[in-house]
Backbone bond lengths (Angstrom), bond angles and torsions (degrees), N, CA, C in turn:
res aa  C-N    CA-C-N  psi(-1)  N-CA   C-N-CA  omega(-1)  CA-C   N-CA-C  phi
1 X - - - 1.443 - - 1.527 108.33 -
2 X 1.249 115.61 119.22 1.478 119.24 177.76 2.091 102.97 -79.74
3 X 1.191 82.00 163.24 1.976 86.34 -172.48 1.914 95.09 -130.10
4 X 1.242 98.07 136.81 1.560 113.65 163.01 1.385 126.97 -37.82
5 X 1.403 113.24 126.13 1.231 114.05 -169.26 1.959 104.33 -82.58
6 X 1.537 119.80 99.19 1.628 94.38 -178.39 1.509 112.42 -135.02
7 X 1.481 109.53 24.73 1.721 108.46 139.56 1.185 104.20 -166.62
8 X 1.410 127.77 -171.60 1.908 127.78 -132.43 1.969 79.45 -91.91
9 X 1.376 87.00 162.12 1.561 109.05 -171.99 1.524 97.58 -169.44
10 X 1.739 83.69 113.15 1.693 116.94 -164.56 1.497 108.94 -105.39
11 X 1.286 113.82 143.31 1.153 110.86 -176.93 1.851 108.36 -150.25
12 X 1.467 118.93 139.32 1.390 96.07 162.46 1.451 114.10 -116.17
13 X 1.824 93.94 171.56 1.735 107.48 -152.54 1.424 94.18 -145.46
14 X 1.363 129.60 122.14 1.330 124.24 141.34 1.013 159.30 -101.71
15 X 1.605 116.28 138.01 2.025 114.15 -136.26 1.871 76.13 -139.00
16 X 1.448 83.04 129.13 1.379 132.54 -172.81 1.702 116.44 20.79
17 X 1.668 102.70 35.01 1.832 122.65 166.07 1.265 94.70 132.45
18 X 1.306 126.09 -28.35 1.455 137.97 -173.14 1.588 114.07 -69.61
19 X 1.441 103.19 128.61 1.831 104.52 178.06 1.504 95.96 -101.45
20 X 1.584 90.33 134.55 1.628 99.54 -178.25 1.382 102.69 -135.70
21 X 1.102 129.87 130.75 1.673 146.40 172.52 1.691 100.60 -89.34
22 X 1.281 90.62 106.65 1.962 111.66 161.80 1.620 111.40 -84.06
23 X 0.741 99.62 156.95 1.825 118.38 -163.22 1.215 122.75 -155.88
24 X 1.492 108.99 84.01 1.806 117.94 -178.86 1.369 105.27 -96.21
25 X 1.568 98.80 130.30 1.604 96.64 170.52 1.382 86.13 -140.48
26 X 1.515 95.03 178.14 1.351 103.04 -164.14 1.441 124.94 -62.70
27 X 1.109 124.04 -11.83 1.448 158.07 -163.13 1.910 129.03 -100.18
28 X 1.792 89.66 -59.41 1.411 99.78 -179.38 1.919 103.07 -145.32
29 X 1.333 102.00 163.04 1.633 103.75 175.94 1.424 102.59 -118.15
30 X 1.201 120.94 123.66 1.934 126.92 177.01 1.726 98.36 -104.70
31 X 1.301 86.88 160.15 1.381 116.06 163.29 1.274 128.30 -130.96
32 X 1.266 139.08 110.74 1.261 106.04 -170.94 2.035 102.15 -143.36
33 X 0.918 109.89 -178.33 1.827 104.86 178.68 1.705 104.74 -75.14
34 X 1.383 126.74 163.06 1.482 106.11 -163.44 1.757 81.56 -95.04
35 X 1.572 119.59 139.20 1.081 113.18 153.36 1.534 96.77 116.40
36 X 1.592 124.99 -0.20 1.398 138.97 172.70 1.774 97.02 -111.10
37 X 1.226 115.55 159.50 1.404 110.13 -174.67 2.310 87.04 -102.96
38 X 1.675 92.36 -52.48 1.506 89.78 176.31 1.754 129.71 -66.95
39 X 1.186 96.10 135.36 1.160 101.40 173.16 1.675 114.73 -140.94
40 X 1.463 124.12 -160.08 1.656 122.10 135.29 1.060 112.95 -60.94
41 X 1.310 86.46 148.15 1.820 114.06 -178.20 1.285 116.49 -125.90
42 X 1.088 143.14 121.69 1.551 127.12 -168.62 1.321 102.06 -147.54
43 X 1.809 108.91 142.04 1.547 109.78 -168.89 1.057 97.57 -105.71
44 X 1.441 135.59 144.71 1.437 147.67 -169.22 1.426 101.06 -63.68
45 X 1.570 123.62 -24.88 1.386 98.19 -169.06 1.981 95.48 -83.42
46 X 1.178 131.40 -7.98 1.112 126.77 -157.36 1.455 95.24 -102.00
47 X 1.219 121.77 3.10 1.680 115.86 -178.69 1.669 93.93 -106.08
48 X 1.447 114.30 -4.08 1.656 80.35 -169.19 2.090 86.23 -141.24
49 X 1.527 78.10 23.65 2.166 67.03 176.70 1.102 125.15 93.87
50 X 1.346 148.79 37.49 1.721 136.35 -151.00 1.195 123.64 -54.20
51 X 1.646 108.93 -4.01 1.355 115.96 -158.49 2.054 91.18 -113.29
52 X 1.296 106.73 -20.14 1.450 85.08 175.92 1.865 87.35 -139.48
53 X 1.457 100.31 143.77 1.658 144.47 -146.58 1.968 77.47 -92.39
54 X 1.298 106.16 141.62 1.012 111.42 -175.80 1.758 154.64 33.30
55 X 1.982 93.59 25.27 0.757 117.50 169.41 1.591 137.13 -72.50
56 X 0.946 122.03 58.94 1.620 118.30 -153.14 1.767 105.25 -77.41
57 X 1.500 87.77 -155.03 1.572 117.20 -170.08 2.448 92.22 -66.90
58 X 0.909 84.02 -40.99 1.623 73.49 -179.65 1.525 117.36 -70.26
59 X 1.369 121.04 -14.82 1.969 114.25 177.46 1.500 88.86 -83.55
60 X 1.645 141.35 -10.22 1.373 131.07 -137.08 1.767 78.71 -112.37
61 X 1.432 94.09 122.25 1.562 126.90 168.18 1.948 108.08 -47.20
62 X 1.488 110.75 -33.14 1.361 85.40 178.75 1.435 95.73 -108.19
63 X 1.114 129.93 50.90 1.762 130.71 138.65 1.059 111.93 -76.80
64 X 1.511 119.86 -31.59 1.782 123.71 -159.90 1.121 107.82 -85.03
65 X 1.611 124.93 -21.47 1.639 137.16 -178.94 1.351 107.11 -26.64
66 X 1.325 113.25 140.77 1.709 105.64 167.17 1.665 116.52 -81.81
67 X 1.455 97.95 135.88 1.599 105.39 -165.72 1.925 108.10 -61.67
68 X 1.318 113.06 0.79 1.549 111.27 169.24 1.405 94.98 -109.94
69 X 1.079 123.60 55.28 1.527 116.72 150.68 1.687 126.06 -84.21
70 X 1.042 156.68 90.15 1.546 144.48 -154.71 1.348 94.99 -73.33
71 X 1.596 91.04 132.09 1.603 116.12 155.55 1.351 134.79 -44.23
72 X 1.450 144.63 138.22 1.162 119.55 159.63 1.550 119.41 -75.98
73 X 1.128 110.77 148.26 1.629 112.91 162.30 1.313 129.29 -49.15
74 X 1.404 105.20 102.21 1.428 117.60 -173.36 1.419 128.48 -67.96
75 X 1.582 105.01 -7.22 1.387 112.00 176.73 1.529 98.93 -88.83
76 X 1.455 138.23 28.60 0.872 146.07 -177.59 1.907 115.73 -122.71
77 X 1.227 99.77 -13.55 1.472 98.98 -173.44 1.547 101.10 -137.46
78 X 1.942 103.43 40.96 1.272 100.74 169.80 1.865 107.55 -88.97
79 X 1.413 105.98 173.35 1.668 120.10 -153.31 1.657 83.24 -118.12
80 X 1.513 125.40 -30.82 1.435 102.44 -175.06 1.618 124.47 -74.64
């Protein structure tokens, strides 16, 4: 049984040495470096299409990316 998402739920994850704090709220999903407040911000309706109904992360062209693609350096596209 999945449960309702109804306030932010943080978690950290590390992508490619990098600690990054995810941030689901009911609203939007962030990403950001742990220890930066800015990050991406993304609104759920813009991850899955608002305009077409069951369009998710699998019709979305960068799901298909090949998983050896290198990252850019994220200490490079900080906002502080």
């Amino acid at each position: 049984m999945t449960t309702l998402l109804q306030k932010d739920l943080k978690r950290l994850v590390k992508i490619n040495g990098f600690d990054y704090v995810v941030t689901l709220s009911p609203l939007t999903l962030k990403l950001s470096l742990k220890g930066q407040r800015r990050g991406r911000e993304f609104a759920w309706g813009d991850l899955v299409g608002a305009d077409t109904p069951g369009a998710g992360a699998g019709s979305n062209s960068n799901a298909q990316q090949s998983p050896n693609r290198s990252a850019p350096d994220p200490r490079s596209n900080c906002d502080d």
